[in-house]
Every structure is written in structure tokens, then in C-alpha cells.
C-alpha distance (Angstrom), angle and dihedral (degrees) to the residues before:
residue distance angle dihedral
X1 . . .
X2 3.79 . .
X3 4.24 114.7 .
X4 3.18 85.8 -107.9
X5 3.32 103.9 66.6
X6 3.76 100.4 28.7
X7 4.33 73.8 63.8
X8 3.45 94.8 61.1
X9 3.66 94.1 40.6
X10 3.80 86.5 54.5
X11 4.02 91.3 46.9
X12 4.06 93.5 51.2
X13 4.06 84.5 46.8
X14 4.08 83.2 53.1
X15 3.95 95.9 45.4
X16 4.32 89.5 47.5
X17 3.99 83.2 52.2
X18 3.65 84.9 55.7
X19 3.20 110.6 54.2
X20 3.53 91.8 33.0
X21 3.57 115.6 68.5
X22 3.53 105.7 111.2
X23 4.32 105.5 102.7
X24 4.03 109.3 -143.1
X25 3.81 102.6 -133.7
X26 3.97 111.0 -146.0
X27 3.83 113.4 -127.8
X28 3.59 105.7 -102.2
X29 3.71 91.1 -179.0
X30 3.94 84.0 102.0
X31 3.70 103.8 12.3
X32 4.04 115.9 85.5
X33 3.93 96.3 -137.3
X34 3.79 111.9 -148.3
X35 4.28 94.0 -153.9
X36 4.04 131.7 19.5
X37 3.74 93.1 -138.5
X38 3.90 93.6 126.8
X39 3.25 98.5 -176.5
X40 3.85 93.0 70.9
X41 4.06 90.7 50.7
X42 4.21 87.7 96.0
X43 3.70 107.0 154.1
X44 4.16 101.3 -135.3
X45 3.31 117.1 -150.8
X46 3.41 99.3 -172.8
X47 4.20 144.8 0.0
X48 3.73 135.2 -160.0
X49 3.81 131.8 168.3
X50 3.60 103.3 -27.6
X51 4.19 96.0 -26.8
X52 3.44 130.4 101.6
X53 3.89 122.8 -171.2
X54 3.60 131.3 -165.7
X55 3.81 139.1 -130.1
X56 4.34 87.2 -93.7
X57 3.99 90.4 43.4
X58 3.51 108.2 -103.3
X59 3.89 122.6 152.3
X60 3.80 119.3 -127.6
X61 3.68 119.5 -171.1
X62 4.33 107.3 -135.0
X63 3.88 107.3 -128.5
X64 4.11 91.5 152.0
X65 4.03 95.3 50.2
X66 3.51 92.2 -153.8
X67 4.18 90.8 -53.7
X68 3.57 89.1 -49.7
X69 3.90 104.1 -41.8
X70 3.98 107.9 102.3
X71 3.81 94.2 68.6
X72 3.80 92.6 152.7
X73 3.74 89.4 49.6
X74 4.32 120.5 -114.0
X75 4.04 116.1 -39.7
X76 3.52 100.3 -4.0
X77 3.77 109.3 -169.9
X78 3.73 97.9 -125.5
X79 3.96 88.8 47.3
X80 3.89 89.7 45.6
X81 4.04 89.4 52.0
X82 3.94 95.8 45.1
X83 3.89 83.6 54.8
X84 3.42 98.5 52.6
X85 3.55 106.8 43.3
X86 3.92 91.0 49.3
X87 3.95 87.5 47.5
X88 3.99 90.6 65.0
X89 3.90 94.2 47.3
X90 3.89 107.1 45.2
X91 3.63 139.1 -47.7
X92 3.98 118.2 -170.9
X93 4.09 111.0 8.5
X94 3.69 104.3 153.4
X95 4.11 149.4 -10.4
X96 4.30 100.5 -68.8
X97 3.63 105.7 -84.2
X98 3.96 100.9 25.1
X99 3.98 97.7 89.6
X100 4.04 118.5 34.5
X101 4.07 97.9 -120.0
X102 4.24 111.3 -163.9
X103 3.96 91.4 -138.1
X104 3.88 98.9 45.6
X105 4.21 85.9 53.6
X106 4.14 85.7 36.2
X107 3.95 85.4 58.4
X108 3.63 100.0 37.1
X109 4.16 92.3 51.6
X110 4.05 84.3 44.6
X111 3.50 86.9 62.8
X112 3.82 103.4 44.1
X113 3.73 81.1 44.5
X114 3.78 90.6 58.7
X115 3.48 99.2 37.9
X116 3.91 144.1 69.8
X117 3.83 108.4 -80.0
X118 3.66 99.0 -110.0
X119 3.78 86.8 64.0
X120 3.53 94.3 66.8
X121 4.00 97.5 127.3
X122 3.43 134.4 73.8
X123 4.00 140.1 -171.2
X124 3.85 108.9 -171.5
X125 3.64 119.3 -154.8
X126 3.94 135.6 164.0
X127 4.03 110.9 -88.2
X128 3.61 140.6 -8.8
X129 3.67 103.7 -82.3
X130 3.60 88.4 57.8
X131 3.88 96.4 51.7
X132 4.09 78.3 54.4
X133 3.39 96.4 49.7
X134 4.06 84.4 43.9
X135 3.67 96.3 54.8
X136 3.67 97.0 44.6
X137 3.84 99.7 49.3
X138 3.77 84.1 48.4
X139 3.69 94.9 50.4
X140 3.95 91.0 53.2
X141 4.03 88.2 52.3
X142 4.07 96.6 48.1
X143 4.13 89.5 43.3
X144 3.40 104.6 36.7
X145 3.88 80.7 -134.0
X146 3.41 140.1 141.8
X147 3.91 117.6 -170.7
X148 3.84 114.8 85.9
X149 4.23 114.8 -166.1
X150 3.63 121.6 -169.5
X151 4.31 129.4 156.6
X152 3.51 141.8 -92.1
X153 3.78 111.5 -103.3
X154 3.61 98.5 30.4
X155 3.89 133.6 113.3
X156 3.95 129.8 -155.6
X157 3.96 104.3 165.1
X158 3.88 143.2 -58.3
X159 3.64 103.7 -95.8
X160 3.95 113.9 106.7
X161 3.34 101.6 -96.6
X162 3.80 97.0 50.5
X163 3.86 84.4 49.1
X164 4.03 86.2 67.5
X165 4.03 82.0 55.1
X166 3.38 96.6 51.6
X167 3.83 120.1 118.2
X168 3.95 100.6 -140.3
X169 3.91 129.1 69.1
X170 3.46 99.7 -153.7
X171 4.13 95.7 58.5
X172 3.97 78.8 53.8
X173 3.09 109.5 49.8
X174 4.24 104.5 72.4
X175 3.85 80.9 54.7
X176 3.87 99.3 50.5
X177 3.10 128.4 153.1
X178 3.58 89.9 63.7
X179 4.53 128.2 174.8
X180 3.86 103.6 -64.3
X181 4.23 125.0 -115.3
X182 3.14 98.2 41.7
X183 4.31 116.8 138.4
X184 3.60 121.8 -160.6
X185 3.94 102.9 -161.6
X186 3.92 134.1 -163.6
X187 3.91 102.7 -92.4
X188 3.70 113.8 -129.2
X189 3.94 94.4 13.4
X190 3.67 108.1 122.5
X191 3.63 91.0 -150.3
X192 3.86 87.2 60.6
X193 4.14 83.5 79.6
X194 3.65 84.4 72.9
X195 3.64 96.4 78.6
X196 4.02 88.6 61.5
X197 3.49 110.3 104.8
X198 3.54 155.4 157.5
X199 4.13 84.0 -91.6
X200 3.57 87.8 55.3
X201 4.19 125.8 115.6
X202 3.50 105.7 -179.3
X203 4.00 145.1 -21.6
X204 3.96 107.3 -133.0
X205 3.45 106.7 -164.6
X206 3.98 147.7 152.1
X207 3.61 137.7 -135.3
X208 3.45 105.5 -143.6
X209 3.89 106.0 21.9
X210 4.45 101.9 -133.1
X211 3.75 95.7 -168.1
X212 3.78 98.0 46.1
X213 3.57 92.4 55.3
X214 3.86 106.5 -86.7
X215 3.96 96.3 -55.1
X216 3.36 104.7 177.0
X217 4.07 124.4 -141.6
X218 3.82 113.5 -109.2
X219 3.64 107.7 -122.4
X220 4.05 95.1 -138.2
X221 4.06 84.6 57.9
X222 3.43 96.0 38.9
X223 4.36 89.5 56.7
X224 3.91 81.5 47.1
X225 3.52 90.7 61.8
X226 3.22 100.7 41.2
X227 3.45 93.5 47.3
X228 3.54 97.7 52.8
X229 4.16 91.2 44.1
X230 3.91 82.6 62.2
X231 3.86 96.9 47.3
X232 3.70 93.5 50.7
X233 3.77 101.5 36.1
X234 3.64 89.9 -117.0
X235 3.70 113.8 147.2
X236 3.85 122.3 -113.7
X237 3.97 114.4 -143.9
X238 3.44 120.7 -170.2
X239 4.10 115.3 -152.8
X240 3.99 92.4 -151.2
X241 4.64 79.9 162.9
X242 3.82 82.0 130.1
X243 3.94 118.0 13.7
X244 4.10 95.2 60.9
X245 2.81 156.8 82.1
X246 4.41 91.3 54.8
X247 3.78 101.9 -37.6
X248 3.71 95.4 109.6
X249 3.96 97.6 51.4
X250 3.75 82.1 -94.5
X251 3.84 134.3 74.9
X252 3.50 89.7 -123.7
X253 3.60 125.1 35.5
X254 4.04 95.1 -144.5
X255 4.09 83.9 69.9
X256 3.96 91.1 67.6
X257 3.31 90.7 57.5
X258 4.03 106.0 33.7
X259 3.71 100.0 -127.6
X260 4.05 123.0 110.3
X261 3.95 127.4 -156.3
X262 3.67 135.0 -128.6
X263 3.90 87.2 -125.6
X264 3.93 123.9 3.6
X265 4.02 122.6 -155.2
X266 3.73 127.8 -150.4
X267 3.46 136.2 173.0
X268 3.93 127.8 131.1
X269 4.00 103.3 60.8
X270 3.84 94.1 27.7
X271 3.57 89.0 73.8
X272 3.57 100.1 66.4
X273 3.81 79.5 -142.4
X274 3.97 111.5 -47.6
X275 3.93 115.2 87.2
X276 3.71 115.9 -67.5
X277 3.68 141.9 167.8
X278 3.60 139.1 169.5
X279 3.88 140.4 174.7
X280 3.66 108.2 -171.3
X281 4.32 126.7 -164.5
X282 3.61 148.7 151.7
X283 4.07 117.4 -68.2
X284 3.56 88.0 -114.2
X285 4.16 100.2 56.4
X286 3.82 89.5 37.8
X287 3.28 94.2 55.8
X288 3.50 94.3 74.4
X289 3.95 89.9 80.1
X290 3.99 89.2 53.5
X291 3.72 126.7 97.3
X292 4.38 89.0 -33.6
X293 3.45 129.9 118.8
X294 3.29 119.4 -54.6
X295 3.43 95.2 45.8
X296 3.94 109.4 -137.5
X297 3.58 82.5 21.9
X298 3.75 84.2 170.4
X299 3.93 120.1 20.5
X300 4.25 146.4 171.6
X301 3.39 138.6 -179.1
X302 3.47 100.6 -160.5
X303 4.20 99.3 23.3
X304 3.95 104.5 121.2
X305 3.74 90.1 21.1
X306 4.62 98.2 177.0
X307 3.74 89.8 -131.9
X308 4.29 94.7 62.2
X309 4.44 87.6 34.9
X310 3.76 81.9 58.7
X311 3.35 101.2 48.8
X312 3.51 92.7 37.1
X313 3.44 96.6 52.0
X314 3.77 91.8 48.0
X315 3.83 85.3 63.0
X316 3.49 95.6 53.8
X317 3.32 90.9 50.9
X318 3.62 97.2 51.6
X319 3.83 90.3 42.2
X320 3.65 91.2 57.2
X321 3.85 99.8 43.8
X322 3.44 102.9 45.5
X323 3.83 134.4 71.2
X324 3.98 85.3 -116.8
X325 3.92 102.3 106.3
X326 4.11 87.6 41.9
X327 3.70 86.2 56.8
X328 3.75 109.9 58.4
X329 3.73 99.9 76.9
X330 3.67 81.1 65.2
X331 3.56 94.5 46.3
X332 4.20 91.3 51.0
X333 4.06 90.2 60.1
X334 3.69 95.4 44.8
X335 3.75 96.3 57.6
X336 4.27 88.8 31.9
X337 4.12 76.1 58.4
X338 3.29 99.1 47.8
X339 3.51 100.4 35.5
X340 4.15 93.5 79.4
X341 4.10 118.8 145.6
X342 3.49 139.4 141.0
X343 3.86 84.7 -133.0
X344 3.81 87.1 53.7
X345 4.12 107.7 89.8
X346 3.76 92.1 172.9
X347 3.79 159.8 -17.2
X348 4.01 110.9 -132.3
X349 3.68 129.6 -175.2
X350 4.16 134.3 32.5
X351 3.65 137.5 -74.3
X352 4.41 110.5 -22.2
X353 3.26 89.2 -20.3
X354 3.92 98.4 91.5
X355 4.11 133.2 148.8
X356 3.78 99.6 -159.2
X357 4.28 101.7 -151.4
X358 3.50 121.4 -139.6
X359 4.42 135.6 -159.5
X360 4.25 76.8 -101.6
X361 3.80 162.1 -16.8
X362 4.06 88.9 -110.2
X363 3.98 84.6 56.1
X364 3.98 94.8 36.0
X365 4.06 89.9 57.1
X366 3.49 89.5 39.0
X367 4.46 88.0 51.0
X368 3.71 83.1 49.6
X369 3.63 110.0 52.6
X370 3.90 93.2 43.6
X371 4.10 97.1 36.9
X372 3.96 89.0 58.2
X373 3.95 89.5 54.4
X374 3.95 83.5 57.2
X375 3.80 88.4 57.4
X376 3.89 97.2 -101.0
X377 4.18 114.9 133.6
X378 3.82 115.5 -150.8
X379 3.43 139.6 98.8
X380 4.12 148.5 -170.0
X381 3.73 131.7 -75.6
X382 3.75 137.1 -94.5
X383 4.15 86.6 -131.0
X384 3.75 95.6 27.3
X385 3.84 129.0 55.8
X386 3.39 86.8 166.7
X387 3.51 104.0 72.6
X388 3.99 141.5 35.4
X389 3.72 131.3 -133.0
X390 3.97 130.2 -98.7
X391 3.62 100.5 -179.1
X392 3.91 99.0 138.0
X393 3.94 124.8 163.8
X394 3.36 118.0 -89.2
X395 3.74 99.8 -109.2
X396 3.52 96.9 64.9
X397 3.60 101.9 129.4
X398 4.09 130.6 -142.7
X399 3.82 96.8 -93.1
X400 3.48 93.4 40.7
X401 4.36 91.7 56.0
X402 4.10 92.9 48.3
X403 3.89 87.0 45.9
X404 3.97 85.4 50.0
X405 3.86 97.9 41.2
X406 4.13 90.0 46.5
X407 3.73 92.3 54.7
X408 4.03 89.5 50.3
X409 3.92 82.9 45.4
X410 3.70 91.5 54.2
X411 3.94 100.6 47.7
X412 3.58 94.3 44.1
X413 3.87 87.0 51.6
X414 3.63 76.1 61.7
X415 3.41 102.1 58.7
């Protein structure tokens, strides 16, 4: 794209804001809201590749992607297709596992395909607290185990039993008494690996920790921990909810950093969009939920729903045969380039999944209010006041990063 026109696309970006700046409120009369942060309650009328516009026309570039979940961007055609060709054959026929349905196999022999071989086996579900909960009730049937450790400053979910793995007391503590042996660990302390033992279920654990900020695991404690899973038979989960499918530069997020799990959860990204989760193991750990006592020791109705397979193998697909994946270390220098400001402290975390730290939380919420008015979409994080999201999808192109990083230049010149 020629100065020129990146100008004018810049100037009709600048008109939108204009004429735009009237917020439409939702109703909350019958909608429990979840935050009071007004300014993010735009109604959208419509999305496409990595734009969202609302009911009065104005153009917001997507640098949150839903919290990690729109990798491919918003309508992307091969997404679009998968959806509508599965629409006009069936949607819901039966609780998962009931009726043999083509695209839940397709998907789960993608994966294996894509995947180390001891991940062979996969139990889809319908978000990433239930792959959690998935993994660890498995865990406790394959060990025989009890104990589950995870670390301070993570997140895996909302349900009750990812509450216990939470890495923050005071999100606990309304919801005490919570499920007993359950360890939350310093992350990145190599004396953490202590607490493994032979009592020990699982490890849940992520690579890059989203909530915290984008703190990313140190490989020498990371090998510890793995390590010390495989010497006490404890099971190593990886919650890859946010780093996968593609954001990293690699399908999987384990591959950056060398190390595989005993069972790997997805959800989020994997979707394409529609509600989609998945823990994935060997034949041999997995088997513990087949044909053993209890029976439907772990069940869903709508886990492997065809709809969210075809859209989420579509993705795959797309991921795999495109240039996409090869393209985001690219993408990460551009906007670390073009993200320069004496307000900006740092940039944490690897490929698009970026926390961009500023002087403070007062100045972060103040960024954020005023940056979405300028037709920017991102936000702070649960663990983090400090610092606001770059999460975008993974088609954002060149032009369309530098035209995002100068509008966050220009409102925090304004601060």
C-alpha cells in the first residue's frame, strides 16, 4: 500500500471517528452485565476481517479478538462456508458420543494428525473451563490421585473447580469453602517443583500466563516441572485456552518452547468462533473415561456439537495451508516497532499475543476509555491494571498494525 493511500485510509478512519462518537449502551435491564466499563458496551452491528462496525457506522480495528477466540479474524470465508454447509445437513442429533458424527471424528483425526503421537485422543466439550474440569477429573481416574497443583497468577475458567486453580486469593475468597487439595504454587520458582509428589494428580498450567499480563514460563522451570510430573506419575496439563491454535508462530504453543504435556486443553481459537473445547491425550490415559466405573465418568450434551467441528476444522485447515502461522513473528516486531512511547514501560509476551505495559492502571483505564472512541478495541487485564491487550487475529495485515499502533500513539499523546 502506497503512502498515499494508507493516508486516505487513515483520513476515512478519522471522518468515521467523527461522526461517530455517540456509544450505544446495551439494555442491562435484562442482561446480567459481567463489568461496568461502559465504554466497551458498543452494540456491533457487523464484523469482517479484523473490523468491527457499530450500529452508527463507525470502524473499529479488533486488537482483543474476542479475548483470544477470532484468530482468523470476523466472517472468514472458509469459516462462513464450513457453517453453512453443516447448517443444511444436521445440527444437534444426540448427547456427544451416542451417534458417530463425520466432522466430530474429521476434527478429532485433524488433531492427532497435527499433534505429537501421544496426543492422539480427544474429548470435545463446549469452553475452556470445561476442558479444565475435563482434564482434571481424568487425571484423578488414570492416577488414582488426589492432589491437584497449579500457580499463582494464572487463570483456567470460572466454574468451581477452576476457582480452586485460580492464582489470586481475593477472587476466592466470596466463594470459600472451595474442593480440598488443591496447591496454588509460585510460578517460575524452581523450588515450586517441590510440592510435586507422589500424592500429586495433575499440574495444570500455562505457558504464557493471559491474566497476569503475558508472564511467560521460564524454560529451566518449566523442564523442572515436567521432569518431576514424569518421575512421580503426576500428569502434566497444559492450558493452551489462549496461546493455540497459530497465535504463537506455531499451532501449538508447547512447540515454541519444546516441551509436550500429558493432556493439552483448547478452547477459545479452536472454535473458529462457535463454542469449542477440547482436552486431548494418549489412548492409554483416556481410557480411563471408557467403559470403567463410573460409567459416564465424564459426559456433554452439547461437547462435539457438528456446527463448532466444522468451523473448527475449517480453521485448522486454513491455519495449516496458508503462510499465516509463518507470518506472526513478523507481525510481533512491527507492532513492538511501532508501539514506541515514553508512557510505554514495556511489551510482554510472544508473537500476537502481547500485554503492552504502561507508567499505571490510573493511565491504562484512562488509554482505554479514550483509545476505543478512536476506533481501537482492547482492553486491561483481570491480573494487570497496568497494561492493555494486543491479542489481534492473525490476518491483520502490515498496513493495518501501523494504522493500529499510530492511533494508540495518538491518544496516548493525549494523555
Amino acid at each position: 500500500m502506497s503512502l498515499k493511500l494508507w493516508a486516505l485510509q487513515l483520513l476515512i478512519v478519522e471522518i468515521s471517528n467523527i461522526f461517530s462518537m455517540n456509544f450505544n449502551i446495551t439494555d442491562t435491564k435484562y442482561l446480567a452485565q459481567l463489568t461496568c466499563f461502559k465504554e466497551m458496551q458498543l452494540c456491533i452491528e457487523k464484523a469482517e476481517g479484523v473490523y468491527l462496525y457499530d450500529s452508527n457506522g463507525k470502524q473499529y480495528i479488533d486488537l482483543l479478538s474476542g479475548i483470544a477466540v477470532n484468530v482468523l479474524g470476523h466472517k472468514h470465508p472458509a469459516i462462513v462456508k464450513a457453517i453453512s454447509e453443516q447448517a443444511q445437513k444436521y445440527l444437534h442429533l444426540n448427547v456427544y458420543g451416542e451417534f458417530i458424527q463425520k466432522e466430530t471424528v474429521m476434527l478429532a483425526r485433524k488433531l492427532a494428525d497435527l499433534l505429537p503421537p501421544h496426543l492422539s485422543k480427544s474429548f470435545f466439550v463446549n469452553s475452556g473451563s470445561e476442558a479444565i474440569e475435563g482434564a482434571i477429573k481424568l487425571s484423578k481416574l488414570f492416577t488414582k490421585k488426589h492432589k491437584i497443583i497449579s500457580f499463582k497468577g494464572s487463570y483456567h475458567g470460572s466454574t468451581l473447580s477452576t476457582l480452586n486453580l485460580l492464582g489470586f486469593e481475593e477472587f476466592k475468597r466470596p466463594f470459600r469453602p472451595l474442593i480440598p487439595f488443591y496447591e496454588s504454587m509460585e510460578f517460575n520458582h524452581l523450588n515450586s517443583v517441590d510440592a510435586i509428589d507422589e500424592n500429586t494428580a495433575c499440574v495444570v498450567m500455562e505457558l504464557i500466563q493471559t491474566a497476569s499480563g503475558m508472564n511467560i514460563v521460564n524454560p529451566d522451570f518449566l523442564k523442572a516441572v515436567r521432569d518431576k510430573c514424569s518421575e512421580t506419575g503426576a500428569l502434566l496439563i497444559f492450558d493452551e485456552i489462549q496461546t493455540s491454535p497459530g497465535r504463537l508462530g506455531f499451532m501449538f504453543g508447547f512447540e515454541l518452547f519444546g516441551i509436550s504435556p500429558d493432556i493439552l486443553c483448547l478452547a477459545k481459537g479452536i472454535g473458529g468462533g462457535l463454542p469449542l473445547g477440547v482436552f486431548i491425550s494418549s489412548d492409554k490415559i483416556m481410557s480411563s473415561l471408557e467403559n470403567h466405573h463410573p460409567l459416564l465418568g465424564h459426559a456433554t450434551t452439547f461437547g462435539g456439537n457438528p456446527l463448532c467441528c466444522s468451523a473448527s476444522l475449517a480453521t485448522l485447515n486454513t491455519l495449516q495451508d496458508s503462510k499465516l502461522i509463518a507470518a506472526v513473528s513478523q507481525k510481533h516486531e512491527i507492532f513492538c516497532q511501532n508501539l514506541k512511547h515514553k508512557y510505554i514501560k514495556n511489551i510482554h509476551g510472544k508473537g500476537l499475543l502481547l500485554a503492552v505495559e504502561l507508567e499505571s492502571k490510573e493511565l491504562n483505564k484512562k488509554f482505554i476509555s479514550k483509545v476505543i472512541q478512536a476506533g481501537i478495541i482492547t482492553n486491561s487485564f483481570l491480573f494487570n491494571e497496568n497494561s492493555f491487550a494486543i491479542i489481534p487475529p492473525v490476518i491483520i495485515n502490515e498496513n493495518e498494525i501501523i494504522l493500529a499502533c499510530y492511533q494508540v500513539t495518538k491518544v496516548l499523546n493525549q494523555l
